[in-house]
N, C-alpha and C positions, 0 to 999 in steps of 0.2 A: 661201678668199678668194684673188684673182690681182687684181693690182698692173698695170693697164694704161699703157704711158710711151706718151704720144703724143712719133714725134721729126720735126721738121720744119727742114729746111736743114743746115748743116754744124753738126756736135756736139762739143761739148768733150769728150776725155775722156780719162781718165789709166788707166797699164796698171802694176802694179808688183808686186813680188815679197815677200810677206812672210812672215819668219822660215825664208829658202831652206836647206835642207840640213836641216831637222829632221821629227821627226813631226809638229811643227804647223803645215807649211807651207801656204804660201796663194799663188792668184793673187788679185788683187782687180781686178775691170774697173769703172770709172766712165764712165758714158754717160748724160749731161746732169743731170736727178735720181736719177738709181739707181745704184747700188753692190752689186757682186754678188761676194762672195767666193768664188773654186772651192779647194775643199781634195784636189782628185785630178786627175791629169793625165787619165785616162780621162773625167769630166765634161769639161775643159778642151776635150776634141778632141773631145766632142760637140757640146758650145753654138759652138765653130768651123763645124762640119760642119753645123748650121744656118743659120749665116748665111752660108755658102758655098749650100747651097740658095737662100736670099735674095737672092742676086746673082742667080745664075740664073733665077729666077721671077720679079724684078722688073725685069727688062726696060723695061716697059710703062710702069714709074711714071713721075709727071710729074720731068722734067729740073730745075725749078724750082720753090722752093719757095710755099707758101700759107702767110701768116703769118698769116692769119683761122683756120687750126686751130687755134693755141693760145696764143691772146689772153689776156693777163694779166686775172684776175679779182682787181676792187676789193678790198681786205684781205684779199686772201688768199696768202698768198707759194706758191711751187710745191713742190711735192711732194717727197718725197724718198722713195725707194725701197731699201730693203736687204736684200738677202739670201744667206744662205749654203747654199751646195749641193755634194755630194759623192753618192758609187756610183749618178751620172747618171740624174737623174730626167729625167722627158719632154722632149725638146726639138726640135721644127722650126718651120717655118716653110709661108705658104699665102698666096696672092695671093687678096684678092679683088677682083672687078670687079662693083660697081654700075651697071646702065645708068643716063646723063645724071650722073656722079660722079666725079670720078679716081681710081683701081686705088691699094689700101691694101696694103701687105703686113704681117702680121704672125708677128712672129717670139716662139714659146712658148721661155721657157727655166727650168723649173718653175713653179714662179706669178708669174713675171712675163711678161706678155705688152706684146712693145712694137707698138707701130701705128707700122708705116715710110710715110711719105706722101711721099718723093721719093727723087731719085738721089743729091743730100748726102747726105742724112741718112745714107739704106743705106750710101753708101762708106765713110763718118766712122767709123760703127756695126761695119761688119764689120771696119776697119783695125783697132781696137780688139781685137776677139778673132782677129783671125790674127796680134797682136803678145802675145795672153796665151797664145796655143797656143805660140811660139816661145822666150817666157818660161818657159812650164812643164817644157820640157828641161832648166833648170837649176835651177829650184826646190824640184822633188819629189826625195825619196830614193828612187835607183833599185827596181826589186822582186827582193828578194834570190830567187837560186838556191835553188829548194827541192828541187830534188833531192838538194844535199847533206846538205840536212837529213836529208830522208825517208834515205838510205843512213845515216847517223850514228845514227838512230833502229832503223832493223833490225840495225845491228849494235850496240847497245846491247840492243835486245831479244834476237836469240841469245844473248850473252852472260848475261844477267838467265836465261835460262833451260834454259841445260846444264848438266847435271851435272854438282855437283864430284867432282873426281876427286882421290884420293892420290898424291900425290907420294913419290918416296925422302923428302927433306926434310919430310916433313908426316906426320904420322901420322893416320889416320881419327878423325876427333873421334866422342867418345864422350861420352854424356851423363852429367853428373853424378849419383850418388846422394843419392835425394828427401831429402830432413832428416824424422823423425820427427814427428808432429804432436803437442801438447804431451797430449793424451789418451792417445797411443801411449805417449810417454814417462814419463807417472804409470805408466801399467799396467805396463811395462819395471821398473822402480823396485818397484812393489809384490813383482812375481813373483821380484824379489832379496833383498829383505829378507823374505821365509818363509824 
């Protein structure tokens, strides 16, 4: 199922950082009804990197906005949208152009797809995720050097697998002598008392 946001004229929306410096960190963007939580800086500068597309392909959209696209419908309050996304599912963007219609853009960012119908809206929209991409430099725990791992691990493993050697102060361990089994030791016993 995909969550279509229709967004028309300037859009509210809030950009904020949650629980920064830990494993469970989050950006979360809100843009009008929907709420999209990113749990990775790598999504972060994707779903940016789309609506950077978005600028550049909407060009053409109308300057001003059409409030007959998204006319309040009688009892029924508007929509609300949420979703959470990380190791960056599909996301761009595609202008379309209806002859006799004004140029839609929409912009995919996993199953939400928003319907951009002006130049508001797209600025409002993109200002939003070029301010959660600049957020996300501080939010996320860096991605640790794994090379020192991987070198920590090979030299744990050579170690794990050379041979010990005798030392002056060590003497070659020797294995213990087996303890008789109690069947050995009746027959041991027998063969003394003849």
């Amino acid at each position: 199922m995909k969550a279509i946001v229709a967004l028309v004229g300037p859009q509210d929306v809030t950009v904020t950082a949650h629980r920064p410096g830990t494993d469970g960190a989050a950006v979360g963007v809100r843009v009008g009804g929907s709420l999209i939580y990113i749990n990775d800086l790598d999504t972060v500068q994707a779903f940016h990197a789309a609506w950077r597309s978005g600028i550049e392909q909407g060009r053409t959209l109308p300057t001003r906005p059409d409030p007959d696209l998204v006319r309040p419908v009688w009892g029924v309050s508007e929509p609300v949208v949420m979703m959470s996304a990380a190791d960056v599912p599909p996301s761009h963007a595609r202008l379309e152009r209806t002859p006799g219609r004004p140029a839609c853009l929409w912009i995919t960012l996993g199953r939400v797809v928003f319907g951009v119908h002006d130049q508001l809206a797209l600025r409002s929209a993109a200002a939003a995720f070029r301010q959660a991409d600049q957020l996300a430099a501080t939010t996320f725990l860096p991605e640790p050097d794994l090379s020192v791992r991987y070198r920590a691990e090979a030299t744990v493993q050579r170690l794990l697998n050379a041979p010990r050697r005798a030392g002056p102060d060590r003497a070659t361990p020797v294995a213990a002598a087996a303890a008789p089994s109690p069947q050995r030791f009746l027959r041991m016993r027998s063969e003394r008392a003849r």
